[in-house]
N, C-alpha and C positions, 0 to 999 in steps of 0.2 A: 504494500500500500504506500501510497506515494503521500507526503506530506504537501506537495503541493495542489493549493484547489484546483477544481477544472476551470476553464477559460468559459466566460461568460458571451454570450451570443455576440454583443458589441466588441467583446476584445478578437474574436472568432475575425469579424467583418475586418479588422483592424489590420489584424495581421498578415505580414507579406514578406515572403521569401524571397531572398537573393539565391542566384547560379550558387553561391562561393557555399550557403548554407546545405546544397545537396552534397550529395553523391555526385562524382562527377560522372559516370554514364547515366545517369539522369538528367544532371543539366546538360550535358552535350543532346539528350533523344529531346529534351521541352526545348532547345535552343533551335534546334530543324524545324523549320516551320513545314510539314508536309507541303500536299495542293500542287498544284498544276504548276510542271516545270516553265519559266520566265521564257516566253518566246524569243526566235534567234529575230523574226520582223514582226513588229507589232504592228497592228492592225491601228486604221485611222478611225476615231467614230466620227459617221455622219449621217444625215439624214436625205433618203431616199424614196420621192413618191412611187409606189410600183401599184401596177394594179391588182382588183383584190384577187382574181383567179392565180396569177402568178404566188401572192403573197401565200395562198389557201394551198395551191399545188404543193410546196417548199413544205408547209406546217403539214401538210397529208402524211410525208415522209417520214413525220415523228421526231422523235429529240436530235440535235444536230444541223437542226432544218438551217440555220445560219449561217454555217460552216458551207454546207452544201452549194446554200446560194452564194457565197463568195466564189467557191471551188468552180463555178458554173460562168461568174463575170469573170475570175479571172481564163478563164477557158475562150471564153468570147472577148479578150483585150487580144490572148496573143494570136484572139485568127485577123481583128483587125490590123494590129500592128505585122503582120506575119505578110501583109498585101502588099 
């Protein structure tokens, strides 16, 4: 039994760990931020009116439908530039 008391909800909320207070293959695996590897080109955001069959066809195809429709313009830049 420990003589010290437990930590009370607000002390709970308070408290916060540094790297230095782990384990270090723990702070090395919390220091990795998983998630999608940093692209080698990043993509531009913009805003594109298309119409709604096109937009509706792309969303038919299911998750990825963005991706696809890039895959698609860029397909149709290198046949114009390609003339």
């Amino acid at each position: 039994m420990s003589d010290t008391p437990p930590l009370t909800l607000e002390e709970l909320s308070r408290l916060r760990l540094r790297a230095a207070d782990l384990p270090p293959d723990l702070a090395a695996a919390l220091k990795s931020r998983g998630g999608r590897p940093k692209a080698v080109v990043k993509r531009v955001p913009i805003s594109l009116r298309v119409e709604p069959e096109v937009l509706a066809a792309f969303k038919a195809m299911g998750p990825g439908w963005p991706t696809r429709m890039s895959e698609a313009l860029a397909r149709a830049a290198r046949r114009l530039t390609a003339v």
